[in-house]
DRENSEVEX-797063 format. One record per residue (C-alpha): residue number from 1; residue in three letters; x negated, y negated, z negated. Coordinates in steps of 0.1 Angstrom, whole numbers, padded with zeros to 4 digits. Layout:
N
+-----+------+-------+-------+-------+
| pos | code |    c1 |    c2 |    c3 |
+-----+------+-------+-------+-------+
| NUM |  ALA |     X |     Y |     Z |
...
+-----+------+-------+-------+-------+
***
This chain:
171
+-----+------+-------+-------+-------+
| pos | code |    c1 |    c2 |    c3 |
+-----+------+-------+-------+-------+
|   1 |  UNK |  0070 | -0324 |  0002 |
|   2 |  UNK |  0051 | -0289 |  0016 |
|   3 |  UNK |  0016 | -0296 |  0021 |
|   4 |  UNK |  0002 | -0282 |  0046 |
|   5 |  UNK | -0022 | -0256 |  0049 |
|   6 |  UNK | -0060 | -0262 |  0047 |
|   7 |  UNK | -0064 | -0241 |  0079 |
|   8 |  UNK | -0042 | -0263 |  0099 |
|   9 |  UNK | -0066 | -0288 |  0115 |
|  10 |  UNK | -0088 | -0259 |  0129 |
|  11 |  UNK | -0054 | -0246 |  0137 |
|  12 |  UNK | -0049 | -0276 |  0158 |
|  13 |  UNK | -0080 | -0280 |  0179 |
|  14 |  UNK | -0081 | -0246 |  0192 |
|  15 |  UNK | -0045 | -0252 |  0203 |
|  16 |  UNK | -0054 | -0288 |  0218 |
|  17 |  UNK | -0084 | -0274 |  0234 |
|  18 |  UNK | -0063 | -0240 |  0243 |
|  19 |  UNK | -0035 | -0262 |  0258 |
|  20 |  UNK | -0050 | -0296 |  0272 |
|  21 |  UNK | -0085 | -0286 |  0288 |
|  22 |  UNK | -0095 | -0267 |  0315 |
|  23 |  UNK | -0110 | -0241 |  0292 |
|  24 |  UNK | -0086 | -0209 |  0291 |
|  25 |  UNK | -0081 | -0210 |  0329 |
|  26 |  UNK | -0121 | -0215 |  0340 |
|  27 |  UNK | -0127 | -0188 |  0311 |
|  28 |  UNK | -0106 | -0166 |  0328 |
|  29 |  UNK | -0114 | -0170 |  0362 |
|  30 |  UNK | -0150 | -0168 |  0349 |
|  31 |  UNK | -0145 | -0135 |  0338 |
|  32 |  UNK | -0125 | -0121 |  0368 |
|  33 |  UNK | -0153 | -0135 |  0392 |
|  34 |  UNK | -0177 | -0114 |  0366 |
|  35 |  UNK | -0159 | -0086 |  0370 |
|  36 |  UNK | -0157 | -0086 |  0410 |
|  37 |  UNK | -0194 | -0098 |  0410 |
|  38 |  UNK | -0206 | -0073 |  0390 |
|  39 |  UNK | -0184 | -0044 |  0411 |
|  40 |  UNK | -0198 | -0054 |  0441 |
|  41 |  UNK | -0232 | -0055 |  0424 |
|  42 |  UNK | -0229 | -0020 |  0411 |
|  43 |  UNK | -0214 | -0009 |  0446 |
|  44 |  UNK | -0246 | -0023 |  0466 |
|  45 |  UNK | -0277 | -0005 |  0443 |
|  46 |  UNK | -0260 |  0027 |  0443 |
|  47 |  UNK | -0286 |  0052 |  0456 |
|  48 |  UNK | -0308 |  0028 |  0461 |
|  49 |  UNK | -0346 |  0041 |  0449 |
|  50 |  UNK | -0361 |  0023 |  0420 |
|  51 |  UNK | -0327 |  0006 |  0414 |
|  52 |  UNK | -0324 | -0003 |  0377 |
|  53 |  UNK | -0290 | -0008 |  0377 |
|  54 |  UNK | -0279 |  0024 |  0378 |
|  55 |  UNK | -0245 |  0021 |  0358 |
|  56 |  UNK | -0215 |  0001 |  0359 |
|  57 |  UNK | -0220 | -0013 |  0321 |
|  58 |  UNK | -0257 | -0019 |  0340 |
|  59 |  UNK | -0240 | -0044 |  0361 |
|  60 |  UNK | -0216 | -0062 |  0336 |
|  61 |  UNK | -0248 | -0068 |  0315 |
|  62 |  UNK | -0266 | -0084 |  0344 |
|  63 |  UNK | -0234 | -0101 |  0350 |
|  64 |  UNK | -0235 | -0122 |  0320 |
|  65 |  UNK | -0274 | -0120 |  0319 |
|  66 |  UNK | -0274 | -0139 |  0353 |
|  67 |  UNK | -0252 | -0165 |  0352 |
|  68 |  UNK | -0259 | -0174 |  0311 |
|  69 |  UNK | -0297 | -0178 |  0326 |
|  70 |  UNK | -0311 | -0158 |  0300 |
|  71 |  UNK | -0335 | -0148 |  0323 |
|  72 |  UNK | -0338 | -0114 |  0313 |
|  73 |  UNK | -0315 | -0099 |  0339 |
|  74 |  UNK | -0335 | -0072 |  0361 |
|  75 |  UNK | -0341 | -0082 |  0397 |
|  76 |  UNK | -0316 | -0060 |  0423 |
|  77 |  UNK | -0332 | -0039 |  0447 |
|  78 |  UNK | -0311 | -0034 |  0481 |
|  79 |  UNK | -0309 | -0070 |  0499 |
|  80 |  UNK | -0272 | -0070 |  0496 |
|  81 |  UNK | -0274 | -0070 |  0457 |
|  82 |  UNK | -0297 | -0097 |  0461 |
|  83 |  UNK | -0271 | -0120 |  0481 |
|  84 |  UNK | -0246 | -0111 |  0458 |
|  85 |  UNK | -0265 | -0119 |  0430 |
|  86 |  UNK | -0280 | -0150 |  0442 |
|  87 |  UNK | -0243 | -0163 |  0450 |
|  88 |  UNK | -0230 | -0147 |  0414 |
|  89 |  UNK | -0258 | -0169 |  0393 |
|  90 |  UNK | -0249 | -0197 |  0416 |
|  91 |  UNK | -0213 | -0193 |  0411 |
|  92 |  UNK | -0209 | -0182 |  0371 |
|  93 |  UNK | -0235 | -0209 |  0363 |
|  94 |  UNK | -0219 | -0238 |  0377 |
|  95 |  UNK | -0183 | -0224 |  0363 |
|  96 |  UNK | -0200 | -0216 |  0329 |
|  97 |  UNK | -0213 | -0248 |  0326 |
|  98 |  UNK | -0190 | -0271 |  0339 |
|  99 |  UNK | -0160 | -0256 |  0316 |
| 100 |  UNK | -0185 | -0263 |  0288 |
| 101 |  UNK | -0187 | -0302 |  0305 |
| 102 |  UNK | -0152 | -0301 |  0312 |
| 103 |  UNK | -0139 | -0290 |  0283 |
| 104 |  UNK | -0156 | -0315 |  0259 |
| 105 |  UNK | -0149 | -0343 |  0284 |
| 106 |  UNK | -0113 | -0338 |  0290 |
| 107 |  UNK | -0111 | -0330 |  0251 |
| 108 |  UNK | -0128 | -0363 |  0241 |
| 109 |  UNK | -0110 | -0386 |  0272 |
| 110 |  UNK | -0077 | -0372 |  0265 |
| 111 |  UNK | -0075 | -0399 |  0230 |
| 112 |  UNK | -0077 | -0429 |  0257 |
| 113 |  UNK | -0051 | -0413 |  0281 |
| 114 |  UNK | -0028 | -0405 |  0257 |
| 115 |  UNK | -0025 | -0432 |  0233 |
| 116 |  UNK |  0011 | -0424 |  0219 |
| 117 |  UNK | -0007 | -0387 |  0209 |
| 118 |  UNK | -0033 | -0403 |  0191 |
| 119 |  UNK | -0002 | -0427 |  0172 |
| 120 |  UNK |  0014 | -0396 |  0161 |
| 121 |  UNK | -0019 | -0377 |  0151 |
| 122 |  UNK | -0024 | -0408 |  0129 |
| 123 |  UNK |  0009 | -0409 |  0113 |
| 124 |  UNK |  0008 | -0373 |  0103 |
| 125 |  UNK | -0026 | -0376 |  0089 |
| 126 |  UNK | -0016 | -0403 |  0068 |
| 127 |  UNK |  0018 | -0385 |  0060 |
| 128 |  UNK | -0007 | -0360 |  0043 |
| 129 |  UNK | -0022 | -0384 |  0023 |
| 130 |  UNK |  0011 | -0401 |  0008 |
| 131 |  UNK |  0003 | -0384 | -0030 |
| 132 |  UNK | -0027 | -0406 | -0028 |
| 133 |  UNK | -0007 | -0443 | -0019 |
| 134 |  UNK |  0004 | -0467 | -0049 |
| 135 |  UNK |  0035 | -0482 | -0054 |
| 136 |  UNK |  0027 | -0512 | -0036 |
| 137 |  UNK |  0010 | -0493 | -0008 |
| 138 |  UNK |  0045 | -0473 | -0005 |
| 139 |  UNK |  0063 | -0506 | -0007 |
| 140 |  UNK |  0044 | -0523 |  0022 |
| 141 |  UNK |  0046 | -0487 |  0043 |
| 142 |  UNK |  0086 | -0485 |  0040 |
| 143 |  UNK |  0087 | -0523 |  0053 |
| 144 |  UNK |  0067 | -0516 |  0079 |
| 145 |  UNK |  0086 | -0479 |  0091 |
| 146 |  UNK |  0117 | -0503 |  0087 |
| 147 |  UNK |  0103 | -0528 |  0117 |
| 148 |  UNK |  0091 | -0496 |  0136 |
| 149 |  UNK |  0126 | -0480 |  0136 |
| 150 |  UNK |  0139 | -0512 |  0148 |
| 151 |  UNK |  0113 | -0516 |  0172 |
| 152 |  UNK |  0121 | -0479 |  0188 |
| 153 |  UNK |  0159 | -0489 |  0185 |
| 154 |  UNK |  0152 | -0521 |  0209 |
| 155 |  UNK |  0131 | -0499 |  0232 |
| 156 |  UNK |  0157 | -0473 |  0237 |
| 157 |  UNK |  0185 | -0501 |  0243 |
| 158 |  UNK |  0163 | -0516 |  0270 |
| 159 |  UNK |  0153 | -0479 |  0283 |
| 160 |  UNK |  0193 | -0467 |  0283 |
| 161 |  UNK |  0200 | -0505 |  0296 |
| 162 |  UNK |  0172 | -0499 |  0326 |
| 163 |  UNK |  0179 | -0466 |  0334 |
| 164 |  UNK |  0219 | -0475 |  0341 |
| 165 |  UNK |  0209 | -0508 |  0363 |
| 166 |  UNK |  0187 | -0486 |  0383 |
| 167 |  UNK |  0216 | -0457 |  0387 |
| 168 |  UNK |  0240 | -0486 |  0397 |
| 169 |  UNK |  0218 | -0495 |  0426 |
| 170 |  UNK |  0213 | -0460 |  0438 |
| 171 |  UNK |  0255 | -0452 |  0440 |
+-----+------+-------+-------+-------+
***
């Protein structure tokens, strides 16, 4: 039996959280809105006098300054810079933050919705440990596989059995 690589369970929860939270799709909507925040931004204290942002890099830093509340962005100049910025911290914060909220909820929930996930997460961590298990331990597992197997076996009849009632009725 391959064992599997020490890496794996890292492996694992960047793919869960990659694949079953909002997280890749608010990050990247987060940094598109950045982007087209910080444009605009850029676009609206050119040639303005006594403008501190005075370069596009200027504005992507204030971007992420802004909405992270680090509170060390430098205050626009030209009124329209301030609306955009007031909506951009407003904006960027409450997507920052709530894919933080999001993510951890949806990653800790998803357990409770999913109980057949958590079943098979369980099996394969104890598949791991089989080296460890003692003869009687391997005895009582085989017994109890066996009932599983049947178990699924019945389940499938009654499945296969349900599914052709209900395309009987449809014909």
């Amino acid at each position: 039996m391959k064992r599997k690589k020490l890496n794996s369970r890292p492996k694992r929860f960047i793919k869960d959280i990659a694949t079953h939270t909002p997280f890749t799709k608010m990050i990247f909507l987060l940094v598109i809105l950045w982007f087209a925040f910080s444009t605009g931004l850029y676009f609206a204290e050119i040639g303005i006098e006594g403008a501190t942002i005075t370069s596009y890099g200027d504005a992507l830093y204030w971007g992420i300054a802004a909405f992270s509340t680090a509170g060390i962005a430098d205050t626009p100049q030209s009124d329209t810079a301030q609306l955009i910025g007031a909506i951009w911290i407003v904006i960027g914060s409450v997507i920052f933050f709530g894919t933080i909220v999001a993510t951890v909820t949806t990653y800790f929930m998803r357990p409770m919705q999913r109980p057949a996930k958590k079943i098979v997460d369980t099996i394969e961590y104890n598949l791991e440990q089989l080296n460890d298990l003692t003869i009687d331990e391997l005895d009582l597992l085989k017994e109890t596989v066996d009932t599983l197997i049947i178990h699924v076996e019945r389940l499938k009849k009654k499945q296969q059995k349900k599914k052709s009632n209900n395309q009987e009725y449809v014909i």
